[in-house]
Biotite code that builds the C-alpha atoms (Angstrom):
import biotite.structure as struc

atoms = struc.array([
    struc.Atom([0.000, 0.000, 0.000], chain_id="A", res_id=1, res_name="UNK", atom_name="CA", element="C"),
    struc.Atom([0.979, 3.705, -0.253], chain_id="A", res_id=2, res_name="UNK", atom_name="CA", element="C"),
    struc.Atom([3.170, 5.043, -0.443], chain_id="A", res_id=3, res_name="UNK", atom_name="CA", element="C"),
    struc.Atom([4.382, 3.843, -4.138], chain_id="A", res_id=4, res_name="UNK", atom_name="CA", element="C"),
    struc.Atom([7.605, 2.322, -3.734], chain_id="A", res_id=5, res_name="UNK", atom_name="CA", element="C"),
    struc.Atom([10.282, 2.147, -6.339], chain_id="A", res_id=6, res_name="UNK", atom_name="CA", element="C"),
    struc.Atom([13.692, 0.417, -5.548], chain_id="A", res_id=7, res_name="UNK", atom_name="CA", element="C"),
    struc.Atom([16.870, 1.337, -7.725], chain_id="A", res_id=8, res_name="UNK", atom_name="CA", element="C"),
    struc.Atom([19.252, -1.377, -8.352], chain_id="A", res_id=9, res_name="UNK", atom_name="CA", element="C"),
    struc.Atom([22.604, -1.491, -9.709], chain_id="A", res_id=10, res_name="UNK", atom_name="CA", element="C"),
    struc.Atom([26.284, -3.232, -9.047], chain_id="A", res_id=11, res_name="UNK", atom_name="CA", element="C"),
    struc.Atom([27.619, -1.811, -5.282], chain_id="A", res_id=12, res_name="UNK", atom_name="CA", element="C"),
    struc.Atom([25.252, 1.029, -4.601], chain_id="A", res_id=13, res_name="UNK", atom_name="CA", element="C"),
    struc.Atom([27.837, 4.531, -4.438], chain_id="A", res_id=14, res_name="UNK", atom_name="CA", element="C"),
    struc.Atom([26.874, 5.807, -7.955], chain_id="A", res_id=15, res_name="UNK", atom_name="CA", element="C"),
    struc.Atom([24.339, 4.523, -10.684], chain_id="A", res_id=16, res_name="UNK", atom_name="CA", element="C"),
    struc.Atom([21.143, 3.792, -8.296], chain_id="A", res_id=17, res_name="UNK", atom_name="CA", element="C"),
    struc.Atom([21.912, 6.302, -6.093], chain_id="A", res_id=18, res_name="UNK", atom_name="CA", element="C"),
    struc.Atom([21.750, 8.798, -8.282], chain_id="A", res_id=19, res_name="UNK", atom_name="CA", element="C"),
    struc.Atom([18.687, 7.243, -9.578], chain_id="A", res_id=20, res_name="UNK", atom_name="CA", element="C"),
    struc.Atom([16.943, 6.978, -6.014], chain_id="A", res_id=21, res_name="UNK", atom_name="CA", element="C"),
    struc.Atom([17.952, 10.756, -5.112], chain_id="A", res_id=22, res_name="UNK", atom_name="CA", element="C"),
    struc.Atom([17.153, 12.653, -8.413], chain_id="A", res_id=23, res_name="UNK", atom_name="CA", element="C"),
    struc.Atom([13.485, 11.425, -8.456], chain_id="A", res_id=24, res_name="UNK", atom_name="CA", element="C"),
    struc.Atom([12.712, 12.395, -5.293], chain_id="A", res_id=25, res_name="UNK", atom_name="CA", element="C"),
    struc.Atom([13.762, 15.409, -6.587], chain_id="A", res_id=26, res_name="UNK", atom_name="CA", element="C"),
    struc.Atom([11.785, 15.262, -9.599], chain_id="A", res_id=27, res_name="UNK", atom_name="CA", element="C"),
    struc.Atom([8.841, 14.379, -7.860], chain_id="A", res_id=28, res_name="UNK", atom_name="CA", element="C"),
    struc.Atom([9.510, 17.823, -4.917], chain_id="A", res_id=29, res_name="UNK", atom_name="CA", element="C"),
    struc.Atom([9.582, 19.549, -8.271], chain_id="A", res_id=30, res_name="UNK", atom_name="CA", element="C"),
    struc.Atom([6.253, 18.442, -9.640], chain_id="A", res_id=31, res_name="UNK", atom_name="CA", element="C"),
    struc.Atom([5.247, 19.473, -6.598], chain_id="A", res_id=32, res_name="UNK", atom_name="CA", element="C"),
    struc.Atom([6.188, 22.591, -6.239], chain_id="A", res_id=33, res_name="UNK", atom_name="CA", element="C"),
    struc.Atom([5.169, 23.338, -9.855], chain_id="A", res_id=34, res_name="UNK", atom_name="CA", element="C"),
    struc.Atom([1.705, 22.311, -8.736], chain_id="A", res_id=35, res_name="UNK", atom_name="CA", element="C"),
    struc.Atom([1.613, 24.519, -5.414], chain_id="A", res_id=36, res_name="UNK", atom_name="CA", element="C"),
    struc.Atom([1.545, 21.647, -3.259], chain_id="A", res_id=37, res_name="UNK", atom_name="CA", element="C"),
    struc.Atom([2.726, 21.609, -0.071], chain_id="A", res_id=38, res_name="UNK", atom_name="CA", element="C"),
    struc.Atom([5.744, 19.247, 0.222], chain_id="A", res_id=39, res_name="UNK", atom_name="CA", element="C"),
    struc.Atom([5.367, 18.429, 3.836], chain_id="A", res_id=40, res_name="UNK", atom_name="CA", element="C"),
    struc.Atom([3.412, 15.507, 2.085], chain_id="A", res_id=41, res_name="UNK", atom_name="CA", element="C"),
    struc.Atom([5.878, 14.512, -0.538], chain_id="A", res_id=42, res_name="UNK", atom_name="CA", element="C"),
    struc.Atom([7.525, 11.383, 1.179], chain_id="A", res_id=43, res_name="UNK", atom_name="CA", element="C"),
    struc.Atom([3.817, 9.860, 1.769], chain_id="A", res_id=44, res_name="UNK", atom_name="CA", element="C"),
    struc.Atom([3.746, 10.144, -2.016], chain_id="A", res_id=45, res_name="UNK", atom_name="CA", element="C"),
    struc.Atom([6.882, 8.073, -3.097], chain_id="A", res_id=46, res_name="UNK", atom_name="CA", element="C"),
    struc.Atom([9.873, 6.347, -1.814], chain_id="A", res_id=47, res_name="UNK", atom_name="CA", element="C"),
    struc.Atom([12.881, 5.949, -3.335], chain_id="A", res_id=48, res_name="UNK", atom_name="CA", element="C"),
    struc.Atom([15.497, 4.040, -2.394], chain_id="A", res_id=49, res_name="UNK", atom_name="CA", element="C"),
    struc.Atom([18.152, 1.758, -3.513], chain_id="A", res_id=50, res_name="UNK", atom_name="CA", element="C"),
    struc.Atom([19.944, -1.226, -3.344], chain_id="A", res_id=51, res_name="UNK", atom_name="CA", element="C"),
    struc.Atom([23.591, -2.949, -5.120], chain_id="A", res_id=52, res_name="UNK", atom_name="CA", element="C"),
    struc.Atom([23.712, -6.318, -6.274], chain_id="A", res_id=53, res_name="UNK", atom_name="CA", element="C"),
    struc.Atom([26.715, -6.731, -4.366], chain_id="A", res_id=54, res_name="UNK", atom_name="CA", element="C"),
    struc.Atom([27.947, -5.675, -0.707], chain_id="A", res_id=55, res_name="UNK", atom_name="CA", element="C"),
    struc.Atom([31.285, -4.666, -1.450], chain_id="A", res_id=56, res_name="UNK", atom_name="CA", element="C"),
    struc.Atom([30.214, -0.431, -0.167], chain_id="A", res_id=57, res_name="UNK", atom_name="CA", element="C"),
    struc.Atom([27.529, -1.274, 2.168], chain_id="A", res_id=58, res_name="UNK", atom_name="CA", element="C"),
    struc.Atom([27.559, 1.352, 4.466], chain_id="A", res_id=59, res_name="UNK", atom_name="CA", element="C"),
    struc.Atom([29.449, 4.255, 2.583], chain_id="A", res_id=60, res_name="UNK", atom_name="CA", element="C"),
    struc.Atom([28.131, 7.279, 1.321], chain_id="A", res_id=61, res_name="UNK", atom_name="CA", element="C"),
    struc.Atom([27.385, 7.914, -2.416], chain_id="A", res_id=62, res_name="UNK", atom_name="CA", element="C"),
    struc.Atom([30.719, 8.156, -4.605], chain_id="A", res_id=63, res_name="UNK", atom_name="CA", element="C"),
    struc.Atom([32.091, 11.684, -4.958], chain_id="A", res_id=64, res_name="UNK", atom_name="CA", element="C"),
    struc.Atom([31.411, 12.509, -8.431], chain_id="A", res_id=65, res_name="UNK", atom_name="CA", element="C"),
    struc.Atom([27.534, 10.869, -7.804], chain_id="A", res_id=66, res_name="UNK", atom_name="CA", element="C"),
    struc.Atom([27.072, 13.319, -4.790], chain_id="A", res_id=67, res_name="UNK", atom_name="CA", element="C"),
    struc.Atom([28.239, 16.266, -7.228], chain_id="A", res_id=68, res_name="UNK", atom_name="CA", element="C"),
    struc.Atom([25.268, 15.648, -9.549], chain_id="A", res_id=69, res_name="UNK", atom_name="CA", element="C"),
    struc.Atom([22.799, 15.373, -7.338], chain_id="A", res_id=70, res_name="UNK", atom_name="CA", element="C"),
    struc.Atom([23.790, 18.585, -5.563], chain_id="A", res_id=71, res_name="UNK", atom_name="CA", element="C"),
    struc.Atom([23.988, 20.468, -8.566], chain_id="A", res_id=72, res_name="UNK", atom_name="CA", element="C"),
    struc.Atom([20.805, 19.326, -9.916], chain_id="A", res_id=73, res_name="UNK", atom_name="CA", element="C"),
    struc.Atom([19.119, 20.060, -6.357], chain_id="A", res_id=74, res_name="UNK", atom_name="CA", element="C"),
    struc.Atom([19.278, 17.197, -4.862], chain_id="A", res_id=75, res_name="UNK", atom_name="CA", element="C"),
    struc.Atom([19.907, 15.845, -1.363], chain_id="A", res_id=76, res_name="UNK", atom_name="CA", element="C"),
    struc.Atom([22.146, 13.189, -0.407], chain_id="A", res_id=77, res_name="UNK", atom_name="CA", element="C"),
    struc.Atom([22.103, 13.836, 3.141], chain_id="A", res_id=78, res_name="UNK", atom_name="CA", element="C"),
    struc.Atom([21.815, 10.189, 5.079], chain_id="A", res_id=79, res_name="UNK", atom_name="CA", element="C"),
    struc.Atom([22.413, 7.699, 2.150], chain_id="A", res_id=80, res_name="UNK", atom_name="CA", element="C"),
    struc.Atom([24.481, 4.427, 3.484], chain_id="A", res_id=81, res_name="UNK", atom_name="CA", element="C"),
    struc.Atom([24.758, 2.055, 0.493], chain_id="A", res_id=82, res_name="UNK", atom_name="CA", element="C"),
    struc.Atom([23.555, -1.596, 1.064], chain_id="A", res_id=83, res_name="UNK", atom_name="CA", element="C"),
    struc.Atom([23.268, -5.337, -0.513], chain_id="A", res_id=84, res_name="UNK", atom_name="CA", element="C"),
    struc.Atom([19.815, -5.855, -1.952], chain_id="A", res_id=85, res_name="UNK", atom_name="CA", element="C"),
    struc.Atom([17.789, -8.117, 0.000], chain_id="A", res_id=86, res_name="UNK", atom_name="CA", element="C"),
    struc.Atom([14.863, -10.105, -1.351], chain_id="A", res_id=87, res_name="UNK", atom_name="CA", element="C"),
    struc.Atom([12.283, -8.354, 1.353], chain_id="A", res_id=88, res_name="UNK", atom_name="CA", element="C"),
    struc.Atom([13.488, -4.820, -0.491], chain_id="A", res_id=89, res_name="UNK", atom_name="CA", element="C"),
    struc.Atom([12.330, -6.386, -3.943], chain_id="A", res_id=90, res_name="UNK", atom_name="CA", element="C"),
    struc.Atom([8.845, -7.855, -1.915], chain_id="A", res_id=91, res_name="UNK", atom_name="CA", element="C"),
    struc.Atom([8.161, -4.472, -0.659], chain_id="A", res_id=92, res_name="UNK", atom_name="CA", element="C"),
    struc.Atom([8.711, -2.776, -3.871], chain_id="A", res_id=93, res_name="UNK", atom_name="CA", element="C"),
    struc.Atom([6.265, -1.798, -6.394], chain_id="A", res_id=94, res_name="UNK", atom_name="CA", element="C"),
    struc.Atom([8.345, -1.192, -9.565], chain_id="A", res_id=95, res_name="UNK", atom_name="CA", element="C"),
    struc.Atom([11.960, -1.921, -9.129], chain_id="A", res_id=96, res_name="UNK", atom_name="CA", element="C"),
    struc.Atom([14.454, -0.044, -11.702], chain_id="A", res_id=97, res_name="UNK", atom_name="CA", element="C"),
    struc.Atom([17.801, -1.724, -12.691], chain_id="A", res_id=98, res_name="UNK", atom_name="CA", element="C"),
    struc.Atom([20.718, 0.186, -14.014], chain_id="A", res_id=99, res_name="UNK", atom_name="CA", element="C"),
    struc.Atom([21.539, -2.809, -16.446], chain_id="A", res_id=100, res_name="UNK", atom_name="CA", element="C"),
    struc.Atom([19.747, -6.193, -18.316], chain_id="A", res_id=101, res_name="UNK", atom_name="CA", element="C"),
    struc.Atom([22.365, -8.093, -15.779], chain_id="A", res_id=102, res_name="UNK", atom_name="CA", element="C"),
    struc.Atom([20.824, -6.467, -12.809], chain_id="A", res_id=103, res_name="UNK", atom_name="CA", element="C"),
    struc.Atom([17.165, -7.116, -14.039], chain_id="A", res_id=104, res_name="UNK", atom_name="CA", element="C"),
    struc.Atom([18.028, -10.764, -14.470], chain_id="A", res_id=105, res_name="UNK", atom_name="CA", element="C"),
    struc.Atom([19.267, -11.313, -10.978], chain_id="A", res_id=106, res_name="UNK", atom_name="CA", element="C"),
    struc.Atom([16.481, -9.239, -9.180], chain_id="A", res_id=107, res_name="UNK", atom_name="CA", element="C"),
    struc.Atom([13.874, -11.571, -11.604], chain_id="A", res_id=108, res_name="UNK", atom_name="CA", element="C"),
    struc.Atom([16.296, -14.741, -10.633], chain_id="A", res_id=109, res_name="UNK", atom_name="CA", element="C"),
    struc.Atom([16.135, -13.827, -6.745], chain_id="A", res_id=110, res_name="UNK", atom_name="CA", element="C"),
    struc.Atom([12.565, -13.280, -6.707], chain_id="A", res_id=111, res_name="UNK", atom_name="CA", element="C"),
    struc.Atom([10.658, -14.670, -9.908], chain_id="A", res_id=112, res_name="UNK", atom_name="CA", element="C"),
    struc.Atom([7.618, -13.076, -8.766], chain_id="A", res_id=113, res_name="UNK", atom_name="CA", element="C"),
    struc.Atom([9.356, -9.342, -8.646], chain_id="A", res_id=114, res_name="UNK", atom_name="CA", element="C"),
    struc.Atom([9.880, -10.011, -12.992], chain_id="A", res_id=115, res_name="UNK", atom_name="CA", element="C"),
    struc.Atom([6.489, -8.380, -13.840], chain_id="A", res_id=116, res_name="UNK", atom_name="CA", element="C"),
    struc.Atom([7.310, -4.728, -12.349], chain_id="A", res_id=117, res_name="UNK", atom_name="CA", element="C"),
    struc.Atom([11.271, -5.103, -12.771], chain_id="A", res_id=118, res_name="UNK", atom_name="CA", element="C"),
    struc.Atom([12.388, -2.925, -15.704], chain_id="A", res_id=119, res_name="UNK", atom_name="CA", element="C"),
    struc.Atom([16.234, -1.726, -16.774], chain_id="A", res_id=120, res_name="UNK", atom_name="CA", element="C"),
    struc.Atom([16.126, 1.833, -16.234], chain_id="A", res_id=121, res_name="UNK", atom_name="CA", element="C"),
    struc.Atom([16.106, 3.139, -19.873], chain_id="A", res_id=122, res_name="UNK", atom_name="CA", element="C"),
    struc.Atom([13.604, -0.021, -21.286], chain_id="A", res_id=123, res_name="UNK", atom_name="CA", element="C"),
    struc.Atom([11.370, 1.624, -18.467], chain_id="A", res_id=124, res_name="UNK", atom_name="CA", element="C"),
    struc.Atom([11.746, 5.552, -20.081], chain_id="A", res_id=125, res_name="UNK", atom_name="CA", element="C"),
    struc.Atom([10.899, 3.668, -23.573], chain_id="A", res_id=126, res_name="UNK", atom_name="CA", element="C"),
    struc.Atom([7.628, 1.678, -22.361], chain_id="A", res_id=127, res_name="UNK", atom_name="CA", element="C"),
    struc.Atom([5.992, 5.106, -20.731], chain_id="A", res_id=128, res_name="UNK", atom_name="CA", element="C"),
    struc.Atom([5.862, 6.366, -24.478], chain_id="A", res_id=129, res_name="UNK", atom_name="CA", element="C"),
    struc.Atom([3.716, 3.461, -24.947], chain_id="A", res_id=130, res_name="UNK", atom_name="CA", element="C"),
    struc.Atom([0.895, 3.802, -21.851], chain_id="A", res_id=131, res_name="UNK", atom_name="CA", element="C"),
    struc.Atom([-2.075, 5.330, -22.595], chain_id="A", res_id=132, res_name="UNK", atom_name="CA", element="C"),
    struc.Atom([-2.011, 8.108, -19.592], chain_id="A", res_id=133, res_name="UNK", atom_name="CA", element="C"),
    struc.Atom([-5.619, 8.449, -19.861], chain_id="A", res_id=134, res_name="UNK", atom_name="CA", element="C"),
    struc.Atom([-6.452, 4.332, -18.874], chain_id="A", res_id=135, res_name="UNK", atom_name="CA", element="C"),
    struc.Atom([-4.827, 5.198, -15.452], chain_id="A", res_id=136, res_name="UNK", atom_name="CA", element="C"),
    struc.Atom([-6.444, 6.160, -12.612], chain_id="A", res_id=137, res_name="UNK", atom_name="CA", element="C"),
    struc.Atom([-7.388, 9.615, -11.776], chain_id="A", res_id=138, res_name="UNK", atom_name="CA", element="C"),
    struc.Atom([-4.401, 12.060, -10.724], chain_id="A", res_id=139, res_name="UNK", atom_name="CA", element="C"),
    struc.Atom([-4.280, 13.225, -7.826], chain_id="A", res_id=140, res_name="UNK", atom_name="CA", element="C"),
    struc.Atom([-1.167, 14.364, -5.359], chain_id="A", res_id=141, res_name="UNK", atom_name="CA", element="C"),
    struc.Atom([-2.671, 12.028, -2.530], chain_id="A", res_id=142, res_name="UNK", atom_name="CA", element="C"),
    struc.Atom([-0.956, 8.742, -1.459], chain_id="A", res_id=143, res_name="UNK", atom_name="CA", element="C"),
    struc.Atom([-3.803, 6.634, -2.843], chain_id="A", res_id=144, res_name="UNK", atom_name="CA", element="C"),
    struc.Atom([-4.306, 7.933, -5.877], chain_id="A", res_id=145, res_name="UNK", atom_name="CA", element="C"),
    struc.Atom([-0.109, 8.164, -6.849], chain_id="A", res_id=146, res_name="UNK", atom_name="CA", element="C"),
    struc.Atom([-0.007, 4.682, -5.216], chain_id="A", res_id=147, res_name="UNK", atom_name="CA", element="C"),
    struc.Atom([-3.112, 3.118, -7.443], chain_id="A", res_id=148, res_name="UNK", atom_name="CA", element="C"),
    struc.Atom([-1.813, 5.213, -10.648], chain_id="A", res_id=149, res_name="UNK", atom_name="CA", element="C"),
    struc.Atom([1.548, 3.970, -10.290], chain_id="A", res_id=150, res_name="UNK", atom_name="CA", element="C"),
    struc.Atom([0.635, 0.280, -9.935], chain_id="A", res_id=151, res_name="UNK", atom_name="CA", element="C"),
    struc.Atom([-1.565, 0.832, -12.832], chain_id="A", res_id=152, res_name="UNK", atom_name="CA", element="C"),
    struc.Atom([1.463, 2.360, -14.754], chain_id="A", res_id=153, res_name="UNK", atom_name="CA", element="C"),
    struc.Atom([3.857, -0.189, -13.802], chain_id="A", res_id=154, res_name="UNK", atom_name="CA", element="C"),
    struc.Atom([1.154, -3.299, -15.068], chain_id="A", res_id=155, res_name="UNK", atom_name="CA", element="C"),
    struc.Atom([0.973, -1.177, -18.458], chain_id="A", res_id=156, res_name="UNK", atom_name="CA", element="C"),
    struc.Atom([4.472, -0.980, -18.978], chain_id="A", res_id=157, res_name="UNK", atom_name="CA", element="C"),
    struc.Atom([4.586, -4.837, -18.632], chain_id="A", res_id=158, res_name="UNK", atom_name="CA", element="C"),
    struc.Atom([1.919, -5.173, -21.146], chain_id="A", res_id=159, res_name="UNK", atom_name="CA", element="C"),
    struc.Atom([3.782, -3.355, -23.505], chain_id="A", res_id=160, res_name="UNK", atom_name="CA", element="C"),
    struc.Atom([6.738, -4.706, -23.147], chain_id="A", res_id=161, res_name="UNK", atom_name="CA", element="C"),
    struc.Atom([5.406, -8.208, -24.388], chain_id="A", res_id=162, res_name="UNK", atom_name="CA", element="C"),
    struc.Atom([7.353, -9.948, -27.492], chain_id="A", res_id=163, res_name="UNK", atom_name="CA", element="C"),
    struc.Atom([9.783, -6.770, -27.262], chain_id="A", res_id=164, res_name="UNK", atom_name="CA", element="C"),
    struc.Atom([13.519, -7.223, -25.551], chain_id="A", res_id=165, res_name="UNK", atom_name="CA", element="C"),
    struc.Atom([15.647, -4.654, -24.073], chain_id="A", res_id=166, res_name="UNK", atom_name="CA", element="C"),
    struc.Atom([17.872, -2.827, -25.908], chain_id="A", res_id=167, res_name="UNK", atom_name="CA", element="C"),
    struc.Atom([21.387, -2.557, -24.770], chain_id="A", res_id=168, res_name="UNK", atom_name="CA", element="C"),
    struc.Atom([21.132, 1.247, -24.687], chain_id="A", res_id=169, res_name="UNK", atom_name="CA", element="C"),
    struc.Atom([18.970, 0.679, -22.060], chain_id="A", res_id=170, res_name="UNK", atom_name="CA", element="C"),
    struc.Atom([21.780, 0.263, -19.858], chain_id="A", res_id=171, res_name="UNK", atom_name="CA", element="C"),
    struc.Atom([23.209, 2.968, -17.827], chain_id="A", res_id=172, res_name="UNK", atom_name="CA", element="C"),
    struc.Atom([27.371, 2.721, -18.470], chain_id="A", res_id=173, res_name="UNK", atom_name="CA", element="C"),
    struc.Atom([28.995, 2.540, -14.938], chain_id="A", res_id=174, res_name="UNK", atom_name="CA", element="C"),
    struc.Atom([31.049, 5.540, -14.283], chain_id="A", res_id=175, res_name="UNK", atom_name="CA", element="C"),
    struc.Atom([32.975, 4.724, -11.364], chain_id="A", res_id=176, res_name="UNK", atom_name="CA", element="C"),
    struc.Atom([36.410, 5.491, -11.826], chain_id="A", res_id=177, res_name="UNK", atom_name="CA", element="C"),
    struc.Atom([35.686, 7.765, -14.458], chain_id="A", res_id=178, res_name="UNK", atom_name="CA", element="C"),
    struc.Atom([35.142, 11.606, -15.008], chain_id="A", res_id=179, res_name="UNK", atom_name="CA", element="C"),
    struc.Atom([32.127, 14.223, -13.897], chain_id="A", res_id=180, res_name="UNK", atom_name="CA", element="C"),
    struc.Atom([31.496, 14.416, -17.527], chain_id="A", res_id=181, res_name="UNK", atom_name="CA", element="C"),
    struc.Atom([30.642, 10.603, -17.669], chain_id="A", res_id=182, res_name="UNK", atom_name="CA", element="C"),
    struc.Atom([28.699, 11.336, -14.285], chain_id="A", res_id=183, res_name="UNK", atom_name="CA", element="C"),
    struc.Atom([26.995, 13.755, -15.885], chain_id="A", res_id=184, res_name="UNK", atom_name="CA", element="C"),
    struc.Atom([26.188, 12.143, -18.925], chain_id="A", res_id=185, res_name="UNK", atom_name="CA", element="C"),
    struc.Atom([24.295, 8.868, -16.281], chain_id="A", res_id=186, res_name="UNK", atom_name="CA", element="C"),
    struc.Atom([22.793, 11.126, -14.271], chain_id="A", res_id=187, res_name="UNK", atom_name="CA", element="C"),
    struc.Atom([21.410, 12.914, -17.687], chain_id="A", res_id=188, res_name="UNK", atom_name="CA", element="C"),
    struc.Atom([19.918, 9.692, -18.459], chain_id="A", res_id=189, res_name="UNK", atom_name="CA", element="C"),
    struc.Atom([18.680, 8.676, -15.352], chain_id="A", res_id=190, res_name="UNK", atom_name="CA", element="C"),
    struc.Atom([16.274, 11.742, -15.500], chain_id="A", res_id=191, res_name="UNK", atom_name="CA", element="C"),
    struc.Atom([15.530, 11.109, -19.284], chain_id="A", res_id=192, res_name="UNK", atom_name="CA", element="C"),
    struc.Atom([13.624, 8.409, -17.317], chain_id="A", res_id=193, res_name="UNK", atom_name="CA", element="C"),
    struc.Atom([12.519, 9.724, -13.553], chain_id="A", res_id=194, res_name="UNK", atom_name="CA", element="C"),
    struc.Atom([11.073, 12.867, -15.009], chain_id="A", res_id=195, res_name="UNK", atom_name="CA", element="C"),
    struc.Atom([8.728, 11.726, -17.317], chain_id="A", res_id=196, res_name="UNK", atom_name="CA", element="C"),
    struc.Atom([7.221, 8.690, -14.804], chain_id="A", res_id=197, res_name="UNK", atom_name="CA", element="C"),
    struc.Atom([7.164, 11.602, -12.451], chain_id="A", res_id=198, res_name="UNK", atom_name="CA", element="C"),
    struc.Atom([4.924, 13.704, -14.940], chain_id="A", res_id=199, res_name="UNK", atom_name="CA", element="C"),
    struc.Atom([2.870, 10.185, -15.224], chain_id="A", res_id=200, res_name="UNK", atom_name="CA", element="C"),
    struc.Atom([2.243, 9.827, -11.800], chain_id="A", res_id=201, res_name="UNK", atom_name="CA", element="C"),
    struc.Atom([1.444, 13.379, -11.488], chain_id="A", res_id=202, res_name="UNK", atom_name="CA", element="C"),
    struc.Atom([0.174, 15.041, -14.423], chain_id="A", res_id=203, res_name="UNK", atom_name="CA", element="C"),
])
């Protein structure tokens, strides 16, 4: 039940889903704001979080160069400890965004029941093109209504996905170790993605 609930997965947690789990609870304090609604509310709307595949960080903060682009986008990062997904983070989730097709497979291969509303990151941006916005649920910036729209979203997106495959520019390249421009460049991405599921869930 509310609030909608989408877990960020990628390899150990410091950059890709991070970034991902930070910069659309921006996106959706945005929408907000846009819409002259108080944001006292906005965490009974969504939760974002994340999770790594492996447990390597687990307990670190975001990587450096991660941090930077959620700051200067207007982000947060205060708080953020990186941790090993568990299967009772995938249970609890209600659409579950992977950075790569690797990641999906292992979230689907850890809990087979999860494969429905688990989506790579950029196959997920793709699909929304494909719902019909006005099938969902009425909009509304109330934890039912984001929650029921969202679950509604997530079981169109599956439908439309059917006899396609993702595309390996789905995946989000892993910039650790690498520059602020390749930061950059993910984090661009990652909203190419965040922002317009935002504007679904809250038109």
């Amino acid at each position: 039940m509310p609030p909608f609930t989408v877990l960020h997965v990628c390899m150990g947690n410091i950059c890709r889903s991070p970034m991902a789990e930070r910069l659309l609870t921006l996106a959706v304090r945005e929408r907000l704001t846009r819409r002259g609604v108080d944001l006292a509310g906005a965490d009974g709307l969504l939760h974002s979080h994340s999770a790594g595949t492996g447990g390597w960080h687990a307990g670190e903060e975001m990587n450096p160069p991660a941090a930077r682009q959620v700051l200067s986008r207007g982000g947060d990062v205060d708080g953020f400890a990186a941790r090993k997904l568990r299967s009772d983070q995938i249970d609890a989730a209600d659409l579950v965004l992977t950075a790569t097709a690797d990641q999906q497979e292992y979230v689907a291969a850890l809990r087979p029941d999860a494969a429905a509303r688990t989506f790579v990151l950029g196959e997920f941006g793709r699909l929304l093109a494909a719902v019909d916005a006005a099938a969902l649920p009425a909009a509304e910036a109330s934890p039912d209504a984001v929650y029921a729209r969202g679950v509604a979203l997530v079981a169109a997106a599956h439908a439309a996905r059917q006899g396609t495959s993702s595309l390996r520019t789905d995946d989000l390249d892993d910039p650790w170790g690498r520059g602020d421009q390749c930061f950059s460049r993910v984090a661009d991405e990652i909203e190419e993605t965040v922002h317009p599921l935002v504007a679904a869930l809250l038109p």
